[in-house]
N, C-alpha and C positions, 0 to 999 in steps of 0.2 A: 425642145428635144423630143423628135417619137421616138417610139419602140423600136424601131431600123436603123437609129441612127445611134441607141445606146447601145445596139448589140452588135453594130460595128467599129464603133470605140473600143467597147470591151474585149470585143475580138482581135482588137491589135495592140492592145497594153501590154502584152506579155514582157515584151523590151521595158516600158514605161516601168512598171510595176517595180522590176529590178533596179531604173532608178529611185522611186521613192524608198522602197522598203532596202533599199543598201544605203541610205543615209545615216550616216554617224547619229542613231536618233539620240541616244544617250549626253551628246552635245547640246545638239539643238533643243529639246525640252528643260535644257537644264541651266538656257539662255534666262537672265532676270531683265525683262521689261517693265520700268518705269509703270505705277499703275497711275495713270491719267483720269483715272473716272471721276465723274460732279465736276468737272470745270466747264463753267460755260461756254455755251458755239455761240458764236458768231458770226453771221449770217452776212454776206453780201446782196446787195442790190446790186443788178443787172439791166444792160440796156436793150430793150426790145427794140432791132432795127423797124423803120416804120414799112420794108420793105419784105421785115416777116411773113410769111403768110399765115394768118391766124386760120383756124377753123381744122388745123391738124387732129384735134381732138377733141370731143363734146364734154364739157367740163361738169354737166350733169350726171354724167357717167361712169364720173372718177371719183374715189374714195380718197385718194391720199391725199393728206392735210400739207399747206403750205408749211414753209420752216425747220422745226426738230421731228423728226419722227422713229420713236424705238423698238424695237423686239420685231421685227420684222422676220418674218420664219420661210425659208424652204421646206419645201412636201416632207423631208428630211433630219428637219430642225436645225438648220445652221440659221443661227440669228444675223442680222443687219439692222442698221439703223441709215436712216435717209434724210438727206438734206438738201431742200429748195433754195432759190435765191428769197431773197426776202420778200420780194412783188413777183414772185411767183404766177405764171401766168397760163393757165391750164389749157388754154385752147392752143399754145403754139407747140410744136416738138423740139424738146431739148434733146443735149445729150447729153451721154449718161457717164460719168467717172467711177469704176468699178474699183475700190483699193480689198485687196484682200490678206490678211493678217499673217504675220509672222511666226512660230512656234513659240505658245508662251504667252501671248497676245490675245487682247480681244477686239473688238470692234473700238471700243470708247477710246481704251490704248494707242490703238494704230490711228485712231483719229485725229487727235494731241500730237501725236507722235510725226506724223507724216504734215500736218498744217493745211491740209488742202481745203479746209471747207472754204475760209473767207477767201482767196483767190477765184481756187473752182467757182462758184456759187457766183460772185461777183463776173466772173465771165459767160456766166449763164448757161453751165454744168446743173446737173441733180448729183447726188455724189452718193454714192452704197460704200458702207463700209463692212465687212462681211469680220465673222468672228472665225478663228482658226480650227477646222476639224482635223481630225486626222487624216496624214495627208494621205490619200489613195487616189485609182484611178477613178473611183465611182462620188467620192469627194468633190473631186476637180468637175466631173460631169456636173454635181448638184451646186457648186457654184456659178455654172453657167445656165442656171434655167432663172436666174434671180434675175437678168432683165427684162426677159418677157413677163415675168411675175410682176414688175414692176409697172409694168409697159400699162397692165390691164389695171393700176390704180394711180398711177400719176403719165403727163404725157410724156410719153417719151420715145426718142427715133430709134428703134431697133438698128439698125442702118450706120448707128452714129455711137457706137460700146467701146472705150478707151480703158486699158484693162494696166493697175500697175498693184503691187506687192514688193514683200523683201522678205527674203529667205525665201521661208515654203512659201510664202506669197508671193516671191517670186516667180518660183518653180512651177506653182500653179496659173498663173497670169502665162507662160513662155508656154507650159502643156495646152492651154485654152488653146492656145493658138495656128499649135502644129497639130493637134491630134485630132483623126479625122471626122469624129462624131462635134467635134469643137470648134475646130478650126473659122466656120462660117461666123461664128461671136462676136470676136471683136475686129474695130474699123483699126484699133493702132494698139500697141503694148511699149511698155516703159519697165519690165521688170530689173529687179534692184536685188541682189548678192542672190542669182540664182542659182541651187545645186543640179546645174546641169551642164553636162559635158559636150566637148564636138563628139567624142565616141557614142553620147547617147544620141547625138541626133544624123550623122552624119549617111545612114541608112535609111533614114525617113524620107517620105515623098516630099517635096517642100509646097508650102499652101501656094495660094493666089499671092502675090507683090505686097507687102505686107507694112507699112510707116513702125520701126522699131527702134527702141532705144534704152539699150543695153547699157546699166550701168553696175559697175563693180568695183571694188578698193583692189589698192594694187598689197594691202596688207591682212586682208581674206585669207586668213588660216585655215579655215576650217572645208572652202571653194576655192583652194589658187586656183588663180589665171583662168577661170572658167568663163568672163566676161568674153574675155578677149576670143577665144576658140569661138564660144556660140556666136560674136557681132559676126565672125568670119566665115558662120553656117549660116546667118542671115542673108551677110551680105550677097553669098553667092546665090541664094535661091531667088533672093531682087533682083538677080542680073546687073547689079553693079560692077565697076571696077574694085577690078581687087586691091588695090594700094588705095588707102585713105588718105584725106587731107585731114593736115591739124585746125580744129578751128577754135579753139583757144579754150580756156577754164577746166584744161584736163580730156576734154574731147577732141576726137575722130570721126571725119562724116566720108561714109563712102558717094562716090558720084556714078551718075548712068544712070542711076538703078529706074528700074522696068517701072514704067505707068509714074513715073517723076516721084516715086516714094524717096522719104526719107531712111536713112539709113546710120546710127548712130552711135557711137561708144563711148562714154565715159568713165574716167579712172579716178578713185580717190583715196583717201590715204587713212579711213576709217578703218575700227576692229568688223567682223562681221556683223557683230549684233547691234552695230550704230545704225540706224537709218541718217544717209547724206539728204541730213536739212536744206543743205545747201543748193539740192537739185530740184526741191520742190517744184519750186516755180520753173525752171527749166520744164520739167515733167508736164504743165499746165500748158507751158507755150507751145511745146512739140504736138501736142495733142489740139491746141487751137488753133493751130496753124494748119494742121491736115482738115481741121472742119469746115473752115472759113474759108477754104480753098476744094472745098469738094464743089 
């Protein structure tokens, strides 16, 4: 992120702003997340196709350790911790699973919480799990400078940023996405009980075609039916058809959509402040499916 691209971010949050800081904060902080810390990660082994191309990266050049790695900090101070496959292989470019935390939440929490290291990692993902700052627009900017940070100590594809959250992790994973100092970040998004409205976004320019997959409980008290408005400001800025098909486990997949993206909804019958376990691996396939096919 330069200097031009923060100061045309900032220059257009004014809208943004009014959604974060109109959020029921008093709600949200006052959400109790399970604290998950000291259980040990478990790490997958991954298969390097032999048709990889190795030499992505000079592994004499890179700092980041194979496996657990903690306290990872933005310019900022928002901590992460990072996770390899277990044969971890530094010369090839991975890609990267971005989860970013919930209000209430920390990195170790959402780790536990969410399941993805042994899947991700075994699919041959790096995985950041970021801790929860206040949510702002200059927040959400400093959570997206964490993969080129990365980039510069473990290998990894700029190119290849899969971005998911719940709640304000949400909310921040769907802002990466749409706002225009951000947008460029990630390759797919997957955000989970986002507080954001079709009225927040429905006056945005919509990014480039974009693999998304919106998911929300149909018993989200705190975001009704917000899932459903933003799948329908996604779907139309992909150039999909507007009428979804059912494809079973709760979800809707719009079809057409522009440059053969994915385009996706799913409903579930959790409070807000559950994360849908159940989608994990859902989340894992949506996002390996657009890699393996780029």
């Amino acid at each position: 992120m330069n200097i031009a691209q923060l100061k045309s971010y900032l220059l257009e949050s004014n809208r943004w702003q009014k959604i974060l800081f109109g959020l029921p904060v008093i709600a949200l902080v006052g959400m109790l997340w399970l604290d998950h810390s000291g259980v040990p990660v478990e790490l997958g082994q991954t298969v390097y196709r032999p048709d990889m191309p190795h030499g992505a990266c000079q592994p004499d050049l890179l700092s980041g350790d194979t496996g657990e790695t903690y306290g990872e900090e933005t310019e900022n101070g928002i901590n992460y911790n990072v996770r390899t496959p277990k044969n971890y292989d530094a010369s090839i470019a991975h890609p990267l699973l971005l989860v970013f935390s919930p209000a209430g939440a920390n990195r170790a929490k959402t780790e536990k919480m969410t399941g993805f290291t042994l899947p991700a990692t075994r699919s041959g993902f790096i995985v950041a799990y970021a801790d929860h700052p206040e949510l702002s627009p200059s927040t959400t900017v400093e959570l997206g400078t964490i993969p080129h940070a990365m980039a510069k100590k473990w290998c990894i594809d700029e190119k290849q940023v899969y971005v998911t959250g719940h709640s304000d992790g949400g909310t921040s994973a769907m802002a990466l996405a749409f706002m225009t100092g951000t947008r460029h970040i990630p390759t797919a998004i997957a955000p989970s009980a986002a507080g954001v409205t079709y009225e927040d976004l429905r006056d945005r320019k919509c990014p480039e075609p974009l693999p998304v997959m919106i998911i929300h409980s149909s018993k989200d008290r705190l975001f009704p039916g917000y899932g459903q408005q933003t799948a329908g400001w996604w779907a139309a800025c992909n150039k999909c058809e507007p009428i979804p098909d059912t494809i079973g486990n709760g979800c809707v997949a719009y079809s057409g959509c522009a440059n053969g993206v994915k385009t996706v909804y799913c409903e579930g019958d959790k409070p807000h402040a559950q994360w849908p376990e159940q989608r994990s691996d859902a989340i894992i396939d949506f996002f390996l499916h657009h890699h393996t096919n780029m």
